[in-house]
C-alpha positions as CSV (number, residue, x, y, z in Angstrom):
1,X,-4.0,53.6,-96.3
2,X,-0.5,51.7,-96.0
3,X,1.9,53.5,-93.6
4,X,5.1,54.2,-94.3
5,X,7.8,51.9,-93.6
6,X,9.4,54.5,-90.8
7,X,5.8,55.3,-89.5
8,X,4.7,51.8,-89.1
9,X,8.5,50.6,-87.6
10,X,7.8,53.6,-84.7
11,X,3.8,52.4,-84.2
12,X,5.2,48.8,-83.9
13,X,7.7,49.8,-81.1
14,X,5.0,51.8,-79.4
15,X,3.0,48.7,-79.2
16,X,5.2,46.4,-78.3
17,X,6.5,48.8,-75.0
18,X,2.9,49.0,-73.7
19,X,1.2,45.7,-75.0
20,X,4.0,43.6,-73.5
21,X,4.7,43.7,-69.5
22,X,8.2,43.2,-68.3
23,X,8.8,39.2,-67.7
24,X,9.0,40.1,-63.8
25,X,6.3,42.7,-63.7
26,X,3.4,40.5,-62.3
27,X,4.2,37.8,-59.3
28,X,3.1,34.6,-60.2
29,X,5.7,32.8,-57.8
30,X,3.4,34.4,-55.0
31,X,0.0,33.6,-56.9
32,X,0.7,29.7,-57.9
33,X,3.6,28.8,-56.7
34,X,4.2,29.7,-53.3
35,X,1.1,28.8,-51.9
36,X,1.3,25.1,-53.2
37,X,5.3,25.0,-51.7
38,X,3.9,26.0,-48.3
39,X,1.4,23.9,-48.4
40,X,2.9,20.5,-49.6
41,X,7.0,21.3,-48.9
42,X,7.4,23.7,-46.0
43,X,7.6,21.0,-43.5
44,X,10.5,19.7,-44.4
45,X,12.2,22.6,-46.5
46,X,11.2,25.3,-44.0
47,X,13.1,27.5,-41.3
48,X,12.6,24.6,-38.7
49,X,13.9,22.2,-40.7
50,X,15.6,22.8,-44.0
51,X,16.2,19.0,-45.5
52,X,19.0,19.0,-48.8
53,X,19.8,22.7,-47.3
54,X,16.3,23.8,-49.4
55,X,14.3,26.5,-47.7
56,X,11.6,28.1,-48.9
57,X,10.9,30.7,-46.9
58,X,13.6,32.5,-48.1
59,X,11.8,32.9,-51.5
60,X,9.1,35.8,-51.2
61,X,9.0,37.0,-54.7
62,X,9.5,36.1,-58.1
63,X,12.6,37.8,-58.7
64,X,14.2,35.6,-55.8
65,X,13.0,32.4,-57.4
66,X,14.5,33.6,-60.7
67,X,18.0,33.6,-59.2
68,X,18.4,30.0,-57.9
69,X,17.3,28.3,-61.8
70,X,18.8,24.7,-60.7
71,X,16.5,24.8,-57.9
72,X,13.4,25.2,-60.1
73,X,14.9,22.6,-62.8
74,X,15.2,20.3,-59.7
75,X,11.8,21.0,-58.3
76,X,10.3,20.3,-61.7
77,X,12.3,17.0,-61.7
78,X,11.0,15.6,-58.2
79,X,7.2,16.6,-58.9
80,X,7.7,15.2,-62.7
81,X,8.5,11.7,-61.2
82,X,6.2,12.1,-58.1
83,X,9.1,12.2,-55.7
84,X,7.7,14.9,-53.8
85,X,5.8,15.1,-51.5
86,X,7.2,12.4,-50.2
87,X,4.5,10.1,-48.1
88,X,3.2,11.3,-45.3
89,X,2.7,15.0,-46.3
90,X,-0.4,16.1,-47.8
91,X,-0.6,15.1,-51.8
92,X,-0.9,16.7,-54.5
93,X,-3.9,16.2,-56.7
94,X,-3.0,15.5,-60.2
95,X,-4.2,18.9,-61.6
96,X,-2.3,20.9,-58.9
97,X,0.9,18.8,-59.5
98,X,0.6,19.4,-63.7
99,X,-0.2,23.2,-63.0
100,X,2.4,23.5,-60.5
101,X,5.4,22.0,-63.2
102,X,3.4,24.1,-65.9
103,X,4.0,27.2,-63.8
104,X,7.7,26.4,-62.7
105,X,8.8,25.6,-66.3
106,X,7.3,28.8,-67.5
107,X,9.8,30.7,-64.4
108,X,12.9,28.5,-65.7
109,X,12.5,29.6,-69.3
110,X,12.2,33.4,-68.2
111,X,14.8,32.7,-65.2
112,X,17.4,31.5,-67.9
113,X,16.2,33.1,-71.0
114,X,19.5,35.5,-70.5
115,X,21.9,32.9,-69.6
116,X,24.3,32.3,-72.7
117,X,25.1,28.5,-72.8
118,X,27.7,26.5,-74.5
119,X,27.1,25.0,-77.6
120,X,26.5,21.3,-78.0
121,X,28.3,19.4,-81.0
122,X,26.5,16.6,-82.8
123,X,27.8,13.2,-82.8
124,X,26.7,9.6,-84.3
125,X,25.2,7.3,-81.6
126,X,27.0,4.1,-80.9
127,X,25.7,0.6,-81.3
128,X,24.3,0.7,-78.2
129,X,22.8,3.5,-78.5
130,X,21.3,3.2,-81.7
131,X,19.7,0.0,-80.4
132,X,17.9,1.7,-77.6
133,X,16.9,4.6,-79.9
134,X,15.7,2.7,-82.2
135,X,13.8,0.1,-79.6
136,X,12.3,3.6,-77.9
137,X,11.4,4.8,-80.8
138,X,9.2,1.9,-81.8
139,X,8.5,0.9,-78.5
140,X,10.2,-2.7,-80.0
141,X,10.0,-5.7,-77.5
142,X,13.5,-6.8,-78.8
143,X,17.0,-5.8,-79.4
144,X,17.8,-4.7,-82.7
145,X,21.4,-6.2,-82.5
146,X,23.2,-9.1,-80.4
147,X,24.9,-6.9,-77.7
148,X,27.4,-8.4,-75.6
149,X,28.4,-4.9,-74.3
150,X,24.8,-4.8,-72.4
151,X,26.5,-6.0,-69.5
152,X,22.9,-5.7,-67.0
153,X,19.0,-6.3,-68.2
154,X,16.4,-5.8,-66.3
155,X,13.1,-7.6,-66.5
156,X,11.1,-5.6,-64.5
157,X,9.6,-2.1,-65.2
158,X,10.4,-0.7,-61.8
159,X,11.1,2.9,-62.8
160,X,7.6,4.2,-63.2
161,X,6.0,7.2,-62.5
162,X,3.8,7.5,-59.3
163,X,6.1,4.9,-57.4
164,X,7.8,6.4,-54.9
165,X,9.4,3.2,-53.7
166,X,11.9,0.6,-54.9
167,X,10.2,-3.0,-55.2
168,X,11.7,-5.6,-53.1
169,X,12.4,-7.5,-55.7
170,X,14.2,-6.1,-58.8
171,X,14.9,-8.7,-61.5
172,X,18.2,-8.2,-63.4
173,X,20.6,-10.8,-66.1
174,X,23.9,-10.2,-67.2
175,X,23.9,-11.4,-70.7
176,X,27.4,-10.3,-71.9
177,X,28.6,-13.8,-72.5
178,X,25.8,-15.0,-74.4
179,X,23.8,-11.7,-75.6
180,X,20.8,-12.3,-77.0
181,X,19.9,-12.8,-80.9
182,X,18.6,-9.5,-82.2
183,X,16.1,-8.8,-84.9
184,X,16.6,-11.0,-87.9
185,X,18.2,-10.4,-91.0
186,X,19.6,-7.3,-90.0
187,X,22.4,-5.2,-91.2
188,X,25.4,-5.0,-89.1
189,X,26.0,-1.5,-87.5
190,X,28.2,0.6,-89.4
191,X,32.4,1.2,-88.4
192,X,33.7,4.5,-87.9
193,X,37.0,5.2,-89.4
194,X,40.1,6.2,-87.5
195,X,40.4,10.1,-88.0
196,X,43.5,11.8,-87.5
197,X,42.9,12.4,-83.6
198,X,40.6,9.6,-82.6
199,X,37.3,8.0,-83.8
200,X,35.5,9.9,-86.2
201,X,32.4,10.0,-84.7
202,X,33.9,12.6,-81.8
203,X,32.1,15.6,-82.4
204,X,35.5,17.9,-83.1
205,X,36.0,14.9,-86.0
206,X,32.5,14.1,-86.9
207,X,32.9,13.4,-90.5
208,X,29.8,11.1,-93.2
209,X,31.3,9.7,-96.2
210,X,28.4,9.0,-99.3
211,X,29.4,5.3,-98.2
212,X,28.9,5.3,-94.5
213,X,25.4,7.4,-95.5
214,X,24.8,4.4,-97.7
215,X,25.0,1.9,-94.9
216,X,23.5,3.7,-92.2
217,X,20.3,3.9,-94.9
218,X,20.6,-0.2,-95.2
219,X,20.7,-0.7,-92.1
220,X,17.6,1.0,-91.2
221,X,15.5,-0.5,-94.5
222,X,17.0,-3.8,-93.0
223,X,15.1,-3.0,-89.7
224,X,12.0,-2.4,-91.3
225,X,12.2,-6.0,-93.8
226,X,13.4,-7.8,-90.3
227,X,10.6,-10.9,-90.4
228,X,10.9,-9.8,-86.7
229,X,9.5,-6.2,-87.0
230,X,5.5,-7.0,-86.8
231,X,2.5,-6.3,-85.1
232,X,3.9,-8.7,-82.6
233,X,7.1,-7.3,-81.4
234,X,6.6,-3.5,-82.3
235,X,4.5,-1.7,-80.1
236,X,4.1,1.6,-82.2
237,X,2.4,-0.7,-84.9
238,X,-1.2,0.1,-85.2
239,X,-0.6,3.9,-85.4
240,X,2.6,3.6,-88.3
241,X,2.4,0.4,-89.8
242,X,-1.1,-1.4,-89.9
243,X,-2.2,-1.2,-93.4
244,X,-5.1,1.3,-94.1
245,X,-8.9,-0.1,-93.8
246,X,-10.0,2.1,-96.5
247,X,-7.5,2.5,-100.1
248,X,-9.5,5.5,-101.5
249,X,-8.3,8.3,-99.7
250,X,-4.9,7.1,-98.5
251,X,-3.8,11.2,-98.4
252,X,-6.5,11.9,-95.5
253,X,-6.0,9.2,-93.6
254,X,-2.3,10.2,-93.4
């Protein structure tokens, strides 16, 4: 039998209220969470000795983690890129460090869940940041253009998760007076116009003629036909480019 629209609205509502707990209702800060800070962070972020003014003590429930959110975003940050616990305290085992950042993002969402934010206007990239977009997104061993605004290279991979330490030795060029060749046979990076108050690629101006579309769609076919752009140089190759062993059924291999 189909209920009525009014009868089904007023069963919906009732299931809602008791099916779904309020976000603060259970105390998962004291369940996962706190444990795992006493553990591995009291030490140094306790009553005795508070380091960056961070004590944890002072946080008993959930409710009281829920009001300090940049704390949580900065926790997650410093367990994310192993920076804490620092060496010398007792480590966190791979697991417990995942759960623990799984369990502190899940607080931050609900912690800021009311918070209205600002929004963000779009904007174009730059040519410097198109080329590291583009080299990120397929992990390219090369720049796409010449770029004698890349004032510092490095050579060395030195940020890295699970070191905790700077190297010694950090290799770095300065290649603004003679940048290095980018990929070959590549469009040049499309010119903003002046707008009325500035460049329009400002986001309070951001503005795409049919003719900057047009070269912003050359450019990146001209990426793609770069003699440069192979198995060689492009490190996302095998999973989007290699040509398929088997021509039959192209639609499931997709």
């Amino acid at each position: 039998m189909r209920l009525p629209p009014i009868v089904a609205s007023v069963c919906f509502a009732l299931l809602c209220s008791t099916a779904m707990p309020p976000a603060w209702s259970a105390e998962p800060f004291q369940e996962h969470i706190q444990p795992l800070l006493q553990a591995h962070c009291a030490h140094c972020h306790g009553p005795d000795e508070a380091n960056a003014e961070i004590n944890f003590s002072t946080l008993r429930t959930t409710a009281d983690l829920a009001q300090r959110p940049q704390l949580i975003e900065d926790l997650i940050k410093v367990l994310d890129s192993n920076e804490m616990p620092p060496e010398g305290e007792p480590p966190l085992k791979a697991g417990t460090r995942s759960h623990l950042i799984g369990a502190l993002k899940k607080q931050l969402r609900a912690a800021t869940s009311g918070i209205a934010t600002a929004p963000v206007p779009m904007r174009r990239l730059n040519r410097f940041q198109y080329n590291n977009a583009v080299r990120d997104l397929f992990e390219i061993d090369l720049d796409i253009f010449a770029l004698p605004e890349k004032l510092m290279t490095r050579h060395s991979r030195y940020l890295q998760s699970g070191i905790t330490q700077m190297p010694k030795r950090v290799d770095v060029s300065c290649d603004a007076s003679r940048p290095r060749a980018g990929l070959r046979e590549v469009q040049p990076f499309p010119k903003d116009l002046r707008a009325a108050h500035g460049f329009d690629n400002q986001a309070n101006q951001l503005s795409l003629s049919p003719l900057l579309l047009d070269a912003f769609l050359r450019l990146s076919v001209s990426i793609l036909e770069s003699p440069d752009f192979n198995e060689s140089h492009v490190g996302r190759w095998e999973r989007f480019f290699r040509a398929p062993e088997n021509t039959d059924n192209l639609r499931q291999q997709v």
